[in-house]
N, C-alpha and C positions, 0 to 999 in steps of 0.2 A: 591566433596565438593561444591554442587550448591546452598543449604541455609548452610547460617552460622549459624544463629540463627533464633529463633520463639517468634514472639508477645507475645504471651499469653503461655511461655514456665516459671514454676517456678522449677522449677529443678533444685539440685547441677550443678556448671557448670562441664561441659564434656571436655577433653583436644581434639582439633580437630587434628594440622599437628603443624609442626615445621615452624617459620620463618626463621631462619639459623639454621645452625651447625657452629663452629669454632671451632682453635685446636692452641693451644701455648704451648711449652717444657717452663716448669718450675720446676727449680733445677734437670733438666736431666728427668725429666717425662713427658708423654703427658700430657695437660692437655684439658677438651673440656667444651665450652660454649656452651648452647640451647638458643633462645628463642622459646617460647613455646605460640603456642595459643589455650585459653580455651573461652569457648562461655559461655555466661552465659544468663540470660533471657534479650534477647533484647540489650545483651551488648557484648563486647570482653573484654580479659582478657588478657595479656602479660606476661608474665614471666620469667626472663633470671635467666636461672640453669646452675648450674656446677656442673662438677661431685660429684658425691655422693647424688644429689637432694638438694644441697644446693643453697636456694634463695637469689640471688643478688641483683633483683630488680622487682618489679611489678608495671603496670599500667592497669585501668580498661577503655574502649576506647568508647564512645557514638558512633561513627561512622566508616564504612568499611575504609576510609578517612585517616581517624585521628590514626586505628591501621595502615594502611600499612604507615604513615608519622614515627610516633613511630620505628616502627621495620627496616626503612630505619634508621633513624636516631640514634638509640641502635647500630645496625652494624657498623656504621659509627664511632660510639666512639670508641668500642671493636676494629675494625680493628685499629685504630688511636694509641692504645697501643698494639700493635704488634700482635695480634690475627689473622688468616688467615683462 
């Protein structure tokens, strides 16, 4: 994963890797959190899914910076309510 994105890239965004994985027992099930990073033209795209492909939360990121600050700080919440 050496470019994330391209300048002059107008294309649907592409899903690249996963920022975490998490995993919490709720009501005796596993349950698992993604965030998910998607490139879009010249931008990043965040996505925190759970299972089923259900969307929790999305941010769209001008900077390499500003998603790795994002996906520290999503973790950070997720972990803070019991997710590991």
């Amino acid at each position: 994963m050496s470019t994330l994105y391209r300048a002059n890239w107008t294309g649907p965004p592409v899903k690249r890797s996963d920022g975490w994985r998490l995993e919490k027992t709720i009501a005796g099930r596993p349950r698992h959190a993604v965030c998910e990073l998607w490139v879009r033209s010249s931008r990043f795209e965040l996505r925190l899914v759970t299972d089923g492909g259900e969307f929790q939360r999305s941010q769209v990121c001008r900077s390499k910076d500003e998603m790795l600050t994002v996906v520290t700080e999503w973790r950070a919440a997720m972990t803070a309510k019991g997710w590991a």
